[in-house]
N, C-alpha and C positions, 0 to 999 in steps of 0.2 A: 635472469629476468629478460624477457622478450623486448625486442626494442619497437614501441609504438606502432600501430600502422595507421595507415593515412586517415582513417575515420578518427580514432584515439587525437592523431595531431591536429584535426581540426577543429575536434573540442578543443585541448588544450590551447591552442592560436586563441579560440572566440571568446574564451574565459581569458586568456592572458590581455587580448583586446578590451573585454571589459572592463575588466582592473584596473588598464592603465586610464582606460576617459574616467573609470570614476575618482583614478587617482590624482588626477589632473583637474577635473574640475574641483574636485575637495581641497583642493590645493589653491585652485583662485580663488575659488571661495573662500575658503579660509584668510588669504591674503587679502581677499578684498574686506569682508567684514574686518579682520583684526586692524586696517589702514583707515577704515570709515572710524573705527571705533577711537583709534589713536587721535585722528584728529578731531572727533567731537570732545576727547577726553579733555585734548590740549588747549581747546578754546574754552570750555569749561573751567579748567584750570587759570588760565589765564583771566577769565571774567572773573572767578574767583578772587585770585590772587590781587588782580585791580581793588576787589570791595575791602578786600584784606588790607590791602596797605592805606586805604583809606581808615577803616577804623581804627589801624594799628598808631597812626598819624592821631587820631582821637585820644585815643589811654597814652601816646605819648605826652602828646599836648598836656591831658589831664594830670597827669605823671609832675608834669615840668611846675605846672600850675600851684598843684599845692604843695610842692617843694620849696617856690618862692614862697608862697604864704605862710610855709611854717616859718619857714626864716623871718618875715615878716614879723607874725605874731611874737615868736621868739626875742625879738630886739624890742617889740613896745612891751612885752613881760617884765625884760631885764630892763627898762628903762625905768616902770614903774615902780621897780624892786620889788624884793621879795623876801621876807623874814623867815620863813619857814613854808618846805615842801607842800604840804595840807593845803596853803592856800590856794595850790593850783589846781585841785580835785575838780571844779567846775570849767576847766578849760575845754572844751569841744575838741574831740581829736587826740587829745595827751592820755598816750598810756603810763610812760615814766617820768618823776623828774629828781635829780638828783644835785644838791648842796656841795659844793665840793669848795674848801679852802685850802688850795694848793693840790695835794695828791690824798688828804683826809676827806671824807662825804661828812659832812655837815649834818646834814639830815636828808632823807628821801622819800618819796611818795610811789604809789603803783596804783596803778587800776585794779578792778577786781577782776578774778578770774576768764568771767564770762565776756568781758568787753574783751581785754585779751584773747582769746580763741576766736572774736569774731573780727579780728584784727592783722595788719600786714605792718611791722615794725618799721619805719622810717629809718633811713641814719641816725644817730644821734646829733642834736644839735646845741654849738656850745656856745655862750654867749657870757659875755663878761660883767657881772652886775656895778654898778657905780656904788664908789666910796666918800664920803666925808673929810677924811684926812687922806694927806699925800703918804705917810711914811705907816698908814694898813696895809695890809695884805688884804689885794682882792680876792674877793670871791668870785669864783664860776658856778653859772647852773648849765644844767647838763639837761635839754629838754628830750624827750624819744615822744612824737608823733605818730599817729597810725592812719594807716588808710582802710577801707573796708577789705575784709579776704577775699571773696568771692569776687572783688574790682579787679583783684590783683592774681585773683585764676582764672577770669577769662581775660587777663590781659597773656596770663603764660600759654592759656589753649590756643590765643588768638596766634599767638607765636610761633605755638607748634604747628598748628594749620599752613602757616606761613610759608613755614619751613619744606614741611611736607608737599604742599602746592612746587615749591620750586622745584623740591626733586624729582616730584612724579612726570615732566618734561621728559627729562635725561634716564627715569627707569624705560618710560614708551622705545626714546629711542637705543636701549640696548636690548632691553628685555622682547621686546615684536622681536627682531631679526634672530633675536638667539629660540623663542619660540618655532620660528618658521622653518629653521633650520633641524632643530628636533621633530616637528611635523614631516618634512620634508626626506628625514632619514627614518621615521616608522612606516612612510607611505613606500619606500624602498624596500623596506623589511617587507611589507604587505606584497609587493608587486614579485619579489625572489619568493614569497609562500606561495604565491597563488599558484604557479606549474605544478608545485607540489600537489597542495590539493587537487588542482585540477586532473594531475595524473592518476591520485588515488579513484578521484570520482570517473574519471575515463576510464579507468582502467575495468570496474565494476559495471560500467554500460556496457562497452566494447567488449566485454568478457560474455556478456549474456547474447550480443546479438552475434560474437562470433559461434557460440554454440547454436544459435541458429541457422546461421550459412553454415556448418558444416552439418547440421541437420539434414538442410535441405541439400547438402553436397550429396549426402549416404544418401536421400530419398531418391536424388536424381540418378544415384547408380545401380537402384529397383532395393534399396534396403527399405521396406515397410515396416519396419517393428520399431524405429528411432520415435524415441518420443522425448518430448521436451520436460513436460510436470511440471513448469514453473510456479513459483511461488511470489504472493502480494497481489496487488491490485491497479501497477501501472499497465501504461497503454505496450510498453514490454510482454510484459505478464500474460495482457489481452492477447498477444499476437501470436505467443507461444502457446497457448491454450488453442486460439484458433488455430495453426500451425499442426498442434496436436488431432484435432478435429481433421482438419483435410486428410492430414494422412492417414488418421484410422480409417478414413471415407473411402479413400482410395485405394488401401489394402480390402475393403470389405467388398469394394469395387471389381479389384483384380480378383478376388479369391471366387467373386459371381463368376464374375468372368472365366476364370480358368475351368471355372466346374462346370459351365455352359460348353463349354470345347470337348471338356471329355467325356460330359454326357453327350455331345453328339458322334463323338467319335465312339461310343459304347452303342447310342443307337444304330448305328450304320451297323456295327458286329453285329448288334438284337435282330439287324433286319434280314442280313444274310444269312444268321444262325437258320431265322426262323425260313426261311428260303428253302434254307436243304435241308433242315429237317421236316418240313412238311413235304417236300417232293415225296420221298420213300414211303412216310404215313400210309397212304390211301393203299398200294399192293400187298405193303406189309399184311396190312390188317386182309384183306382181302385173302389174300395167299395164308393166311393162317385159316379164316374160313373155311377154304375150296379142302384145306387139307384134314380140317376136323367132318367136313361133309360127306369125303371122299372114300374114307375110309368105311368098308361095309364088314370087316370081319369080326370072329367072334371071341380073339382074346380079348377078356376081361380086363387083363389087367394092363395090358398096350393101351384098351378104350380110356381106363382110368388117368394114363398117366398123358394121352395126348390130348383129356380134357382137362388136366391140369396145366399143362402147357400152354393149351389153348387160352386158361383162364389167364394165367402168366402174362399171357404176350397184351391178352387186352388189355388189362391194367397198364403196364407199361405203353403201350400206345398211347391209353387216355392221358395220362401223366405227363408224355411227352408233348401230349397235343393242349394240354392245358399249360405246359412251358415253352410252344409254341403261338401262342392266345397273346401270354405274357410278353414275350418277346415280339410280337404284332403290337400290341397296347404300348409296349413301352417304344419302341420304333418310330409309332404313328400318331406322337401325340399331338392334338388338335392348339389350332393360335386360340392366342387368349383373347377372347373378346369383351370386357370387361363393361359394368354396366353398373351405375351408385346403386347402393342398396346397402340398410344398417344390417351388421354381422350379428348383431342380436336376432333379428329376426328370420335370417340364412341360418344360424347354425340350429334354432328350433325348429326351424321348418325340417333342416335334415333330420335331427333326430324324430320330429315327428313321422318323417318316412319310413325309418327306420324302426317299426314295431319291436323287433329283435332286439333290440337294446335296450329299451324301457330298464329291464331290469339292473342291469350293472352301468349304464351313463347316467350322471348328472350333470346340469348346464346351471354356471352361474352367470347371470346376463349383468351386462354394467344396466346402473338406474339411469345412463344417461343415452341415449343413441350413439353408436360408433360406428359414423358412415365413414366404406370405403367404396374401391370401385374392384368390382370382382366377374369373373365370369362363373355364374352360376352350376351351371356342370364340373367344371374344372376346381371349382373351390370344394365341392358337394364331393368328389374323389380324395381330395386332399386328406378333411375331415375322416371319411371311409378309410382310408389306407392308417392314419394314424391312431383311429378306433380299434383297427382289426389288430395293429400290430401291436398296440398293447394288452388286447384281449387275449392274443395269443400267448406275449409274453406271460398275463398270470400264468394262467394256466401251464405254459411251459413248467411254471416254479411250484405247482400242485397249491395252487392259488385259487380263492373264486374271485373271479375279475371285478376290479371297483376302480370307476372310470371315471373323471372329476375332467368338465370341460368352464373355464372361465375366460369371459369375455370381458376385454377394458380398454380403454382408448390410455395410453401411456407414453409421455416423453414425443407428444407430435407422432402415434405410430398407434395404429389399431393392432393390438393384441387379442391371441386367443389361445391359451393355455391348455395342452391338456396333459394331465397327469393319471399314472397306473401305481398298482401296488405290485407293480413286477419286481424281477430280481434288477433292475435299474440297470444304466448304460457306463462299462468306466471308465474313468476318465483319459485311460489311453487308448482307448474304440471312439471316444465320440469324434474327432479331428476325420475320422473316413466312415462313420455309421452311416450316410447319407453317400458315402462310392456307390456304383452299380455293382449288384452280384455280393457285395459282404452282407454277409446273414450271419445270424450267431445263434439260428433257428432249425432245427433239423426240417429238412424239407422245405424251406424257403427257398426265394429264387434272389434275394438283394434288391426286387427291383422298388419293390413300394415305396421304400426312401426315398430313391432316388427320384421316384416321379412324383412324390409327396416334393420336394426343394425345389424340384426341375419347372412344376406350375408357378409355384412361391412366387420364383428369380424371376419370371416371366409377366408376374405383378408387379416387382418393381420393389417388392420384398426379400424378405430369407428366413431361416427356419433355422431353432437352434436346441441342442439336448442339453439340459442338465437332470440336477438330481433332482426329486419329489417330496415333500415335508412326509408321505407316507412311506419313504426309502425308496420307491418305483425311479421310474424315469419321466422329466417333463421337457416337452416337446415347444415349444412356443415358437408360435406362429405371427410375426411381422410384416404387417402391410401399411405404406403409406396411408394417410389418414386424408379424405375426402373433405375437402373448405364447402 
């Protein structure tokens, strides 16, 4: 694994920097709320705890009160005496009483059930009934008093409140610092992950924009073929597409370019070919004349064979003088003077010049106008050169020529389509179909192509072969599009 470089590390730093302020302020934060919270808790408590000991002061009080009073009542009972348990059934408060002579019960009394369950059993209380004679044995009653239950469970809730109030002081202060210190060691854990992440996530940035610095490292060393294809839809993504874009621009660029150089270094050749070969032309032909004129005798068959000769040499003259024409036209081709005008209505206009064609061209015109800027003569030869040369092609393939021309404004670029039913272009001829001088037509000169792109490039366009939905070859024609 590669170690970082300085883009990578300054992610990681900005993210480790993040981390720590937010681990820091979530840290005072934290402290600060859980110390707000502590002491609102504790005065709370404490207000609490105040009203607590006031009421508890109350059910004490209460408590104590009718403790003496049972005792109380208890001593004017035993005062009054008592014959039998029964009669104390209407005492207020008396759940039990019991008769006792010595350690025998006597007789006894109870409440019923449901006074019982809604009741809190007193101590018992024992009190010594008065006797008649000195040498009886007293009797004891045995009184059990109640209080209400429900008095005597919010006197134990009140209690546990109580209780609880005082501990919750002494939980704040162990329980906050042992919290803060657990906070304090996850926010640690957090801050040793974040490199981590942050390398993984670096490492995934940094990884995409190093394949673009060495992209543009190969572009910068003339490699045009590097392409990016990134994938997604961040502003990464954006940059590599665009990235993609330039370069293809600038290979399509160089590749005008280079062919601009070597068609004119082919014209220079076209101009001198045609140089010296039309010097000799004119005696040539002349000196084949003087000699078919010159001749007055009367072999037969010498006259036949020096007028075949003769027919020989003209033909080849004309031939040469018509690949002298060619090599002038393609030498001396004129600047582009270009002028708006919709290609809808250029390419009808040529065909309608062009009576001779009616029969094997069709024009499909876009339903919309697709103005460019073109120089009329120079476009009008374009169309011509790419007519003829796939009229030629049927026929080459014992074909009858069927000639499909479509016009469309496409992707920002005025298009113009045309398509044969020839024996089509393959695909390892079309990368040089458009060289000067390659023909793959007996009797061709190579040059049509070339001056068919060499106008294009000169628009500011280019021109490209593939195949034809009718198996021919299609030629399409690209010019900037007119605003």
């Amino acid at each position: 694994m590669r170690w970082p470089g300085r883009f990578a590390l300054k992610i990681l730093g900005q993210m480790l920097l993040v981390a720590l302020l937010s681990a820091l302020l979530s840290t005072y934060a934290f402290y600060y709320v859980a110390l707000r919270f502590a002491d609102f808790s504790i005065a709370q408590a404490d207000h609490v705890a105040v009203a607590s000991k006031h009421a508890a002061e109350i059910f004490r009080s209460y408590f104590d009160n009718r403790k003496e009073e049972f005792q109380r009542r208890a001593r004017a009972i035993a005062q009054n005496g008592v014959r039998e348990a029964d009669d104390l059934a209407a005492t207020e408060g008396l759940l039990r009483a019991r008769l006792l002579d010595g350690d025998e019960e006597v007789d006894a009394w109870e409440a019923d059930p449901a006074t019982l369950a809604r009741s809190r059993e007193a101590p018992p209380i024992v009190v010594a009934l008065p006797t008649g004679d000195k040498d009886e044995t007293p009797r004891v009653l045995e009184l059990t008093f109640g209080i209400p239950l429900e008095m005597y469970e919010n006197s134990l809730s009140l209690r546990d409140a109580i209780d609880k109030e005082k501990e919750l002081g002494h939980v704040y202060e162990h329980v906050i610092p042992r919290f803060l210190r657990q906070y304090v060691v996850l926010v640690l854990m957090m801050l040793a992950a974040a490199p981590l992440v942050g390398w993984v996530f670096a490492r995934h940035v940094t990884r995409r924009v190093a394949r673009l610095h060495e992209a543009a490292g190969r572009v910068g060393a003339g490699d045009l073929t590097v392409r990016l294809a990134p994938k997604g839809k961040d502003e990464l993504a954006q940059l590599g597409r665009a990235f993609d874009g330039m370069v293809a621009e600038l290979a399509h660029a160089r590749s005008r370019l280079e062919y601009l150089q070597k068609v004119s270094a082919w014209q220079e050749v076209a101009r001198r070919l045609a140089h010296e070969i039309k010097n000799p032309l004119t005696p040539v032909q002349l000196a084949v004349q003087e000699l078919a004129s010159k001749y007055s005798g009367d072999d037969a068959s010498y006259r036949r064979l020096l007028d075949t000769a003769t027919e020989i040499l003209r033909e080849e003259i004309g031939s040469l003088r018509r690949l002298v024409d060619d090599f002038s036209a393609f030498a001396k081709l004129p600047e582009v003077e270009p002028t708006p005008i919709d290609l809808n209505v250029l390419v009808t206009e040529i065909l309608r010049l062009q009576p001779e064609w009616q029969s094997f061209v069709t024009v499909e015109p876009s339903t919309a106008p697709v103005p460019a800027m073109c120089d009329r003569t120079l476009f009008r030869r374009v169309i011509a050169n790419l007519v003829e040369n796939a009229f030629q092609a049927a026929q080459g393939a014992g074909r009858t020529p069927a000639i499909h021309i479509r016009i469309e404004a496409r992707g920002g670029r005025a298009v113009v389509a045309v398509a044969d039913n020839g024996p089509g272009v393959a695909e390892t001829d079309r990368q040089h179909i458009f060289d000067p001088y390659v023909t793959h037509r007996a009797g061709g000169t190579g040059l049509g192509l070339a001056i068919v792109r060499k106008i294009v490039i000169d628009h500011g366009g280019d021109v490209s072969v593939g195949a034809a939905r009718t198996g021919g070859a299609l030629f399409t024609v690209e010019l900037p599009i007119r605003a």
